[in-house]
N, C-alpha and C positions, 0 to 999 in steps of 0.2 A: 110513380113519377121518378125521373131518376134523376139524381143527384149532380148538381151544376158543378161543383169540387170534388176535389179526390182527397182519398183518406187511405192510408194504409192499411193494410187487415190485420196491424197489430194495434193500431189508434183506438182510443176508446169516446166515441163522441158522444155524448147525452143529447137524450130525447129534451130537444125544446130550443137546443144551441142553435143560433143564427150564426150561416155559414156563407160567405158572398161567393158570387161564381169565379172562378178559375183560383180558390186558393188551393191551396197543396199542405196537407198533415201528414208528417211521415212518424217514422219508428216508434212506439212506445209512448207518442202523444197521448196526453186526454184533457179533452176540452169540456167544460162541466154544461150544465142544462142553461141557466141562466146567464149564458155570455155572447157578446156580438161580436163575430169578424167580416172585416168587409169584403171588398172583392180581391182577387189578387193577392191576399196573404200567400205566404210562407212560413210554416213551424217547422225547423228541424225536429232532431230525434230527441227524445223524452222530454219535451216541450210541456207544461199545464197552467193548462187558463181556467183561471178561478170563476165562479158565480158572478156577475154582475162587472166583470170584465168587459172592456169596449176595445177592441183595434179597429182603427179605418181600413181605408184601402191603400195596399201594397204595404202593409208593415211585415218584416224580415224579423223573424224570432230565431236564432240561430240554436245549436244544440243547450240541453240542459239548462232551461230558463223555465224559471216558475212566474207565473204573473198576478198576483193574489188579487180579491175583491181589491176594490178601490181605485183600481189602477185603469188612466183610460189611455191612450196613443193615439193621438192622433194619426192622418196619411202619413205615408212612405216614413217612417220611422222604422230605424236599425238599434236591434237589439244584439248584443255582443256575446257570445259562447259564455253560458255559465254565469251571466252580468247576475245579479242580485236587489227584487225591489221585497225591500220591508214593508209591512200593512201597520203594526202597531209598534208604538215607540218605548213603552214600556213593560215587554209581556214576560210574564210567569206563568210556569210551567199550571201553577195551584189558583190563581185567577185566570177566570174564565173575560174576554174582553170580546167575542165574539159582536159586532153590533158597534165598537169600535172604531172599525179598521179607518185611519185617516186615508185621503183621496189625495194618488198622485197623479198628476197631469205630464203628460212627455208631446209637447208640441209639435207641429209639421216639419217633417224633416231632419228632426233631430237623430245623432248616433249616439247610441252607447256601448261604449269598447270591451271587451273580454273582459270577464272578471269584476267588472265593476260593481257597485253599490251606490243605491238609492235610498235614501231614509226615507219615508212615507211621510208625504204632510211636505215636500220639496220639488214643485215642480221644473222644468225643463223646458226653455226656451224653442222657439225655433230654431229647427238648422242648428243649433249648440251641438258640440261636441266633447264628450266625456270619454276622457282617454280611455285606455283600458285600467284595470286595477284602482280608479278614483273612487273615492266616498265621497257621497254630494251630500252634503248637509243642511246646504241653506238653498235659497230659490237661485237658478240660473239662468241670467237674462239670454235674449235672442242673439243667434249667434255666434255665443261667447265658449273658450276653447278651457277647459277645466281636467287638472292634470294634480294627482294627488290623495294623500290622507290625514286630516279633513282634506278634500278638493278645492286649490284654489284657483283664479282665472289666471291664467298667464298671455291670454292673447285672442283676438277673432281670429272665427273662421268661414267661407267662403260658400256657399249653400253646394258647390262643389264638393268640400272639404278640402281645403288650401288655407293655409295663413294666410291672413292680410295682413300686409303692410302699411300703413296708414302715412299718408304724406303730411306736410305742417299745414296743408288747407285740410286735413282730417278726410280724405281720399282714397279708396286705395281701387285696386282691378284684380280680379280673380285672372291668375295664369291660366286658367285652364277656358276659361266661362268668357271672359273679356267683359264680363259684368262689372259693374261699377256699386261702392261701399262708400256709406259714406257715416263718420263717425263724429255723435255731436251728444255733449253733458254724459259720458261715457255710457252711452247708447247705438246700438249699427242699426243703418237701416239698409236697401239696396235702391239705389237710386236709378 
């Protein structure tokens, strides 16, 4: 039977990995035996997805991203060159914590920027956007624009990726989208 995605002939795919159709695993990836990607993935080069990994459909994992147990992605979630998700919060080299690993959740739509970090046990809104270089330490609501270390909020942004500007009826419109935001008890929804 042949194989609905492509893989590289340097990719290492274990026997057992669920692979949805038309994603794409390029250079020096390895995707372990007990992990799910959906349809429509993209791993750039030296990409690994850990055991018990879940990606939906169309998530973008860019170069040199490790994605360890725990960790699920929702759809079309953007992963940033080299971003960084931690599985345990306290590990030594001489404890073994394996059985451990806290569960991060990265919502639909969400990006996260080059170089960033994820503390494990911190999930990630929808649509949120994590600059590049940010540490996320604590939960990150829907939407919301997180620039820093520790990461703090500085502002929404646009299921586009645009700042919103929120007017004094807590309003705002995606330049790009023409969609409409609407901000209430420091919450975005899209109206």
């Amino acid at each position: 039977m042949e194989k609905e995605y492509f893989s590289h002939e340097s990719a290492i795919i274990d026997q057992g990995a669920e692979i949805g159709r038309g994603s794409k695993i390029w250079h020096f990836s390895h995707v372990m035996g007990k992990s799910k990607l959906g349809e429509n993935c993209n791993l750039g080069q030296n990409v690994f997805v850990a055991d018990d990994v879940i990606l939906g459909n169309n998530v973008k994992v860019q170069n040199n991203v490790s994605i360890y147990s725990g960790v699920i992605c929702e759809d079309n979630v953007f992963l940033g060159p080299s971003m960084v998700f931690t599985n345990i919060k306290n590990p030594r080299s001489t404890v073994v914590r394996k059985g451990e690993y806290d569960r991060t959740l990265v919502k639909e739509g969400a990006s996260i920027g080059a170089n960033a970090t994820i503390v494990c046990g911190n999930d990630v809104g929808s649509f949120a956007f994590i600059a590049a270089g940010a540490v996320v330490t604590k939960e990150v609501p829907d939407y919301a624009l997180m620039i820093g270390a520790p990461a703090k909020q500085i502002g929404w942004m646009s299921e586009y990726g645009h700042r919103l500007k929120f007017d004094e009826n807590g309003e705002a419109v995606c330049k790009e989208s023409g969609e409409k935001y609407l901000l209430e008890d420091n919450h975005v929804v899209k109206i």
